[in-house]
C-alpha positions in Angstrom: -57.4 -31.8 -0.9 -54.3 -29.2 0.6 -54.5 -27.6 -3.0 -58.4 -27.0 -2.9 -58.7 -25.8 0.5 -55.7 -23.4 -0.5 -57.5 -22.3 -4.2 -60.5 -22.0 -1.7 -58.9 -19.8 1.1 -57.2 -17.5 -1.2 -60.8 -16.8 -3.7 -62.5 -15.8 0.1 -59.6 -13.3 0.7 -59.6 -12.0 -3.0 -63.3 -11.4 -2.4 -63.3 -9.9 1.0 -60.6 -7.4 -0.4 -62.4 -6.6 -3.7 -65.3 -6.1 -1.4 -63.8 -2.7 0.1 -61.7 -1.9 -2.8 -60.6 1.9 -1.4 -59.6 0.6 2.2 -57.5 -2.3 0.8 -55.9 0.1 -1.9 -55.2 2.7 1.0 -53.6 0.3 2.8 -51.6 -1.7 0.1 -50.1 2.0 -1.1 -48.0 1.9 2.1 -46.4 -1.0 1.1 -46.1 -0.1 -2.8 -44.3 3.3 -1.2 -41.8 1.8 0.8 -40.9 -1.0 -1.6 -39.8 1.6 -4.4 -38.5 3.8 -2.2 -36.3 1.0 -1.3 -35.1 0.2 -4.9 -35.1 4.0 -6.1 -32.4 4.8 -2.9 -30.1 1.8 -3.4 -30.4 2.4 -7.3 -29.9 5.9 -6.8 -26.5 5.0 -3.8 -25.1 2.2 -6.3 -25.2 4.6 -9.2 -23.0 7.6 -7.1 -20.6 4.8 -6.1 -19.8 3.1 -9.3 -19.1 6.7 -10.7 -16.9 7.2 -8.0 -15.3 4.3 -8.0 -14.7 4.0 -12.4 -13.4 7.5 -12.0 -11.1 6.4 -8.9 -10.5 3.0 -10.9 -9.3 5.2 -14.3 -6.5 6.9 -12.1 -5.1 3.0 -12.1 -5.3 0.7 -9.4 -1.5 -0.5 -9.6 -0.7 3.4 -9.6 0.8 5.6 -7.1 0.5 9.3 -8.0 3.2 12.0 -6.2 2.2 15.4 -7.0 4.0 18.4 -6.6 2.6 20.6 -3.8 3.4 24.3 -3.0 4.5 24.8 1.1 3.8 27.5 2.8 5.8 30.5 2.3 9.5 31.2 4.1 10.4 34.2 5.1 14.1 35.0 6.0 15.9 35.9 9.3 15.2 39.8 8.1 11.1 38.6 8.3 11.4 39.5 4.1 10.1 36.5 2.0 12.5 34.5 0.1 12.4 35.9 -4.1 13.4 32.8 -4.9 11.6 29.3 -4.1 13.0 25.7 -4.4 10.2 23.1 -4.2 8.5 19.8 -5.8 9.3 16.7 -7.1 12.9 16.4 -8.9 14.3 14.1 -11.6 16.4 12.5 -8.8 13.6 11.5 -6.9 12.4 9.5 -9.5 15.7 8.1 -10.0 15.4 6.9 -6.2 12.1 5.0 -7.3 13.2 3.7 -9.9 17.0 2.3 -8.5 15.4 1.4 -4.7 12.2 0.0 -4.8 12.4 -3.8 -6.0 8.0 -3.7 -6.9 8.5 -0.7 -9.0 7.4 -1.7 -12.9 7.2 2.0 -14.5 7.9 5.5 -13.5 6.5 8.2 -15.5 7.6 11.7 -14.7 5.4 14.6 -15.6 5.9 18.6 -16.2 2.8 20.2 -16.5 2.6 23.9 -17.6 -0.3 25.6 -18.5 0.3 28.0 -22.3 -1.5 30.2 -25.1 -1.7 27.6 -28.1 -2.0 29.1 -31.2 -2.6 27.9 -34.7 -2.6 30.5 -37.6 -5.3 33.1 -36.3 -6.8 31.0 -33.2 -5.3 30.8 -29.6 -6.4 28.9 -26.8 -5.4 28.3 -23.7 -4.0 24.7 -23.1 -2.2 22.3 -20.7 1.5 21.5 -21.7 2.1 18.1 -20.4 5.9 17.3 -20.8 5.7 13.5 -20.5 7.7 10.2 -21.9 7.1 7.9 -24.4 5.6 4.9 -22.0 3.3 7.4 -20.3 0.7 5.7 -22.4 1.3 3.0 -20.1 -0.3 4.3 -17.1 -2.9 6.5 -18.3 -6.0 6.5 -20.1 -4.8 8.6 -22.9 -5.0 6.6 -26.4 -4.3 7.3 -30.4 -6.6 8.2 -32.5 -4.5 9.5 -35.4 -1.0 9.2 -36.2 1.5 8.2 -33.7 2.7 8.8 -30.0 5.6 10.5 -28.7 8.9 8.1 -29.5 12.4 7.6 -27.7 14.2 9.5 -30.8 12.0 12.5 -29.8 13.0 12.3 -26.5 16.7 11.9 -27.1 17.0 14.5 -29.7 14.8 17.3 -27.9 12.0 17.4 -31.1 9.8 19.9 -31.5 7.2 17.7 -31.9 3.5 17.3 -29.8 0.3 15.1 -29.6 -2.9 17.0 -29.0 -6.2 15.6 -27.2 -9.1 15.7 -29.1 -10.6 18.4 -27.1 -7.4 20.8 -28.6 -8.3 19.8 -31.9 -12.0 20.5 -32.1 -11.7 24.4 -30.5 -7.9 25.3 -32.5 -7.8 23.0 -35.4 -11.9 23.5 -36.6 -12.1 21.4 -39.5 -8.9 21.3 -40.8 -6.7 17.8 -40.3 -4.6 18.4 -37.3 -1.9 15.9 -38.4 1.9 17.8 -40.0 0.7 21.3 -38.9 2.7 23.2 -37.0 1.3 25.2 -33.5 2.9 28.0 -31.7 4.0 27.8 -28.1 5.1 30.9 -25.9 8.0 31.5 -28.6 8.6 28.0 -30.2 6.6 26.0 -32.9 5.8 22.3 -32.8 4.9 19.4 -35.3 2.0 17.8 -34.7 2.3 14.0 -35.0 -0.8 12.5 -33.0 -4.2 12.9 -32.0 -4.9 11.4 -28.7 -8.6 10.9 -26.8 -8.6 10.7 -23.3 -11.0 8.2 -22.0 -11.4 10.2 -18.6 -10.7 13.4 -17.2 -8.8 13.3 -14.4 -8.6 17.2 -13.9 -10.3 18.4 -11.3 -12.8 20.5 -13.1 -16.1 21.8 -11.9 -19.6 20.0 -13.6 -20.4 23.5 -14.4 -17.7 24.2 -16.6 -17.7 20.7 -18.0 -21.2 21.2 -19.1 -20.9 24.7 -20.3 -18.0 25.1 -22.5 -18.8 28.7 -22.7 -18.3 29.8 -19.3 -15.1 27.7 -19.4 -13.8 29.3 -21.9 -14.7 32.9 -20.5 -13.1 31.5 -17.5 -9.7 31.3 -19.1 -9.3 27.7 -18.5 -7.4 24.8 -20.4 -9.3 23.5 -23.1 -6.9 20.5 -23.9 -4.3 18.9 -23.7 -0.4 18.6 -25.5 2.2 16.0 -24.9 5.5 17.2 -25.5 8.7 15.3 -25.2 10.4 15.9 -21.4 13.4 16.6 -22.5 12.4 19.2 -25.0 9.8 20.8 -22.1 13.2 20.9 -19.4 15.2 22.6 -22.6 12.8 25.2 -23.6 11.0 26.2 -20.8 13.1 26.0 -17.9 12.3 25.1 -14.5 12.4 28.8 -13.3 8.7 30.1 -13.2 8.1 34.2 -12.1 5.4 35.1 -10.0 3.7 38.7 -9.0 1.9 39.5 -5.6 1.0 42.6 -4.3 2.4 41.5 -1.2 5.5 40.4 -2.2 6.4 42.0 -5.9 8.4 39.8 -7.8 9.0 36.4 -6.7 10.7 32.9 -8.6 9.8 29.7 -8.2 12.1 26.7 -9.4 10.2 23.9 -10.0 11.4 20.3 -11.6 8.7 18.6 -12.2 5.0 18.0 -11.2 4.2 14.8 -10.6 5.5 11.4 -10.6 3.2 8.4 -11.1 5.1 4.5 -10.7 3.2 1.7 -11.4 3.4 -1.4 -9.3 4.1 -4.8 -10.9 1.2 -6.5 -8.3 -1.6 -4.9 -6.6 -0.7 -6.7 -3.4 2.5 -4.6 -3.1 1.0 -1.3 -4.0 0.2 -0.2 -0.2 4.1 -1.6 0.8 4.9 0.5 -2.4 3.4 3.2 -1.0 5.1 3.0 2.3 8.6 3.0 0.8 7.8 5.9 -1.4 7.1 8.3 1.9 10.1 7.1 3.5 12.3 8.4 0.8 10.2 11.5 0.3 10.7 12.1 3.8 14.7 11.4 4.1 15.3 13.7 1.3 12.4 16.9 1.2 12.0 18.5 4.7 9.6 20.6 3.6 5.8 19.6 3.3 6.4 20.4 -0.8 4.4 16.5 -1.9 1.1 14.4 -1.5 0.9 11.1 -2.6 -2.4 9.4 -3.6 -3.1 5.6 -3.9 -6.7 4.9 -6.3 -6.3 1.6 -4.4 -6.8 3.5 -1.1 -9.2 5.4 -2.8 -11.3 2.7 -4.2 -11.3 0.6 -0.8 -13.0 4.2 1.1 -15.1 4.7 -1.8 -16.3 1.2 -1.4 -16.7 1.4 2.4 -18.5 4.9 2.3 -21.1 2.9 -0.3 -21.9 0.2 2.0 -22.4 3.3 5.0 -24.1 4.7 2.4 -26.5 1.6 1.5 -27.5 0.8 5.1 -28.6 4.3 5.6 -30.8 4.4 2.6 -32.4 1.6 3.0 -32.7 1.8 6.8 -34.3 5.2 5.6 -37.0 3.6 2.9 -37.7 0.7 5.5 -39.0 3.0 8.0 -42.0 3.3 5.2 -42.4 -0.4 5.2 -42.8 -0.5 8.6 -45.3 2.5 8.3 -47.2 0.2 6.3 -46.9 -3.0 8.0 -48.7 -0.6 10.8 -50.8 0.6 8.6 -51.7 -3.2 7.4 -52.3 -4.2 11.4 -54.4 -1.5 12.1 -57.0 -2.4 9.1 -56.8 -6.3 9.7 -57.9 -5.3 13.4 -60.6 -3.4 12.1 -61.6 -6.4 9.8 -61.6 -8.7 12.5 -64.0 -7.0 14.3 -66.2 -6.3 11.6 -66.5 -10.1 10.9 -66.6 -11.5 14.2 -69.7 -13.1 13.1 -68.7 -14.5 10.3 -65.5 -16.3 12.1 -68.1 -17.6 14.6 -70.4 -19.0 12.0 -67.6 -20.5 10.7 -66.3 -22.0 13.6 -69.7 -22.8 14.2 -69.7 -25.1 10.7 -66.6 -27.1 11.8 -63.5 -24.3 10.5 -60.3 -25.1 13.0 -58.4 -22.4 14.2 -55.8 -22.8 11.5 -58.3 -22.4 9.0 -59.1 -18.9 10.2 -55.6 -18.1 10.7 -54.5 -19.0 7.1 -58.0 -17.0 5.9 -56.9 -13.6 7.3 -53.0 -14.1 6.6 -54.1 -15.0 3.1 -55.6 -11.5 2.6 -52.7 -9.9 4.6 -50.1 -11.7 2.0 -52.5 -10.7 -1.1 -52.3 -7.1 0.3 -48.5 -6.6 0.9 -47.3 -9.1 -2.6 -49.8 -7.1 -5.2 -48.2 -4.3 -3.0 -45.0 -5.2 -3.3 -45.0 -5.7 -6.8 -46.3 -2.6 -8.2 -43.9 -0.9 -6.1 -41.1 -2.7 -7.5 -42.6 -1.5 -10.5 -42.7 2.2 -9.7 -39.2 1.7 -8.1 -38.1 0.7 -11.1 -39.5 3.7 -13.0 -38.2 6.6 -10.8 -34.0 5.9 -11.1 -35.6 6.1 -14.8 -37.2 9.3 -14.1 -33.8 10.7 -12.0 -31.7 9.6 -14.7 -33.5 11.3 -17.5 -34.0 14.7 -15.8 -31.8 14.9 -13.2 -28.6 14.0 -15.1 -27.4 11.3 -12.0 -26.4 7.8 -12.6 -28.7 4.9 -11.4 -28.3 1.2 -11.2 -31.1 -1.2 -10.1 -29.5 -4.5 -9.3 -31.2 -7.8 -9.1 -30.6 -7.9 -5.0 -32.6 -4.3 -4.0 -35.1 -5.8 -6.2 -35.6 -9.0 -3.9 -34.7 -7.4 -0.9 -37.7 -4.6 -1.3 -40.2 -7.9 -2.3 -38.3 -10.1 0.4 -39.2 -7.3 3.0 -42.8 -7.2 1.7 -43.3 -10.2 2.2 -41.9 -10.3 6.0 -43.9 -7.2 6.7 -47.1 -9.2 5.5 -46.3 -12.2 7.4 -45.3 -10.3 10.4 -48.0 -7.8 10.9 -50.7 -10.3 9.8 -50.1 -12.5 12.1 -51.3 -10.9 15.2 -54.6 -10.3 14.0 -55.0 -14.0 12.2 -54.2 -15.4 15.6 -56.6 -12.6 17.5 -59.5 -14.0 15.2 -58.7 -17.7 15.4 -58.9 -17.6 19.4 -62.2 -15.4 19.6 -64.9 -17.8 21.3 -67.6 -19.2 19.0 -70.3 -18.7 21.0 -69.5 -14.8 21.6 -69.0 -14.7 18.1 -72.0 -15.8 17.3 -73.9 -13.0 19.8 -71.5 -10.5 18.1 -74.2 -8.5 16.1 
């Protein structure tokens, strides 16, 4: 009986609806609106944070990265700036990491100059990276072709490299990269390796990444090489010169660039963290280091996407509530118009209940057929941004029922008013109603 009277109820709203089919699909396009509005936002915020967060991740989450950073320039008692300048990380420091922290699992330190590469006729301009062995370890670099850098290469100062992919495409052009021998400022190196580097964690503008020709116009590094430490420290130095019009010639001596330790377990990294600034602080008195933590990263990046979702979606639920008003107003006006009607029906033996569920029906069939061609055309515009706009969207399962979820409570919720308004009009003034 309950499933007839239901069948029943909803074929009399279907009807009533298909009777004014432009008002009802006026009034259902608020709701498809704000339902993929809600889904193309959250897509659109979820895809910005997971590319944050994988490019934060890549850095290593059981890594702490100390970079070299330049201070601000001395000047002597005579007001005359200091020619020569003593800053940065040094291979004691990471001695200190390695001997007094207990959670300390690797330490990799790093030398990073940036040269002219040159292979027979072609030069390009390339970052030197003077690295160890286990450096692997903690970064996303991996071999392609032939073999890493080795202990014997460190201990015996060879002239030997690995090149990024990126290297060999622009010097190497279709010749195989592997036993060739490239210039460096004055010295020649082996090749043994080919390595691809899974991200880049340069900080390089999209515009140069996606236009290799203005890069290159630009003058900047179009790979990378991995030379042995040992022979970086014996054949370049640590003494760098540097010209300003300000003041002439100046030196900089400079040990190393950065210094990245990985942590056993990621519960100790932030501790970790906290014992590398004290020693940075007992033993450099100038402000010549910054460290950075992904973990820290990750955590803000993760925070700043939940900000990030609330006010996107409290954004795209303003339109749902535009047309939950919208819904109100034109269930009002359908009340009225059928005050007869409800009277005749009251008239016939119809309880109030029976009314109520008769206009929320139509209200429901309004807002779901709403809701779910606007999950539809949410679904379809991340697709759209994707394609042409070049931005990463995800769609998960959750914005999909949330968007129908609030639908559903904006049908229910501004329906109900004027279901109850037209189950408590009198009969007999219904009836009059002409």
């Amino acid at each position: 009986m309950f499933l007839f009277r239901f069948k029943r109820t909803l074929k009399l709203g279907v009807k009533s609806l298909w009777m004014h089919k432009l008002r009802s699909t006026l009034t259902a396009l608020g709701i498809i609106f704000g339902v993929s509005s809600v889904i193309a936002m959250l897509a659109i915020g979820e895809g910005a944070s997971r590319d944050a967060q994988e490019k934060i991740a890549q850095l290593g989450s059981h890594n702490i990265i100390i970079k070299t950073v330049k201070p601000p320039e001395e000047q002597s008692a005579s007001g005359q700036q200091q020619t020569l300048q003593e800053y940065g990380l040094t291979y004691n420091d990471a001695e200190r990491f390695l001997n007094a922290i207990p959670d300390v699992q690797v330490i990799v330190p790093n030398r990073r100059i940036s040269q002219q590469a040159q292979y027979r006729t072609r030069r390009v301009s390339a970052e030197v990276i003077g690295t160890v062995p286990w450096y692997t370890d903690i970064s996303q670099v991996r071999i392609k072709f032939g073999r890493y850098l080795a202990s014997t290469d460190m201990h015996y100062k060879k002239g030997v490299c690995v090149v990024d992919d990126k290297l060999v495409k622009e010097l190497f052009g279709f010749d195989d990269p592997i036993g060739q021998d490239i210039k460096i400022a004055s010295d020649y190196y082996r090749v043994v390796g080919v390595a691809s580097e899974q991200t880049n964690t340069k900080t390089t503008s999209t515009f140069n990444e996606e236009n290799p020709a203005a890069e290159k116009k630009a003058g900047a590094n179009v790979g990378s090489i991995y030379i042995p430490l040992t022979t970086v420290r014996d054949r370049f130095g640590e003494m760098t010169m540097q010209m300003s019009s300000s003041s002439g010639r100046t030196m900089e001596r400079v040990e190393l660039q950065e210094i990245i330790i990985k942590v056993r377990d990621i519960d100790q990294v932030l501790g970790t963290r906290q014992s590398v600034q004290t020693l940075m602080n007992r033993f450099h008195k100038k402000n010549d280091y910054e460290i950075t933590v992904p973990l820290e990263l990750m955590r803000r990046a993760k925070e700043f996407q939940r900000i990030f979702t609330i006010v996107l979606g409290s954004i795209a639920a303003i339109s749902l509530l535009v047309g939950g008003i919208g819904i109100m107003n034109i269930m009002l006006a359908t009340v009225s118009e059928r005050t007869r009607e409800i009277g005749i029906r009251r008239a016939l033996g119809a309880k109030k209940r029976d009314i109520i569920f008769q206009f929320l029906s139509e209200t429901l069939i309004l807002t779901l057929s709403g809701g779910a061609l606007g999950i539809i055309l949410g679904a379809l515009i991340p697709f759209f941004v994707t394609h042409f706009g070049q931005m990463r969207t995800v769609i998960t399962l959750s914005s999909l029922l949330l968007a129908f979820g609030i639908s559903a409570g904006v049908g229910i919720t501004f329906g109900l008013y004027p279901a109850y308004r037209a189950a408590n009009m009198d009969p007999i003034e219904s009836l009059r109603h002409e």
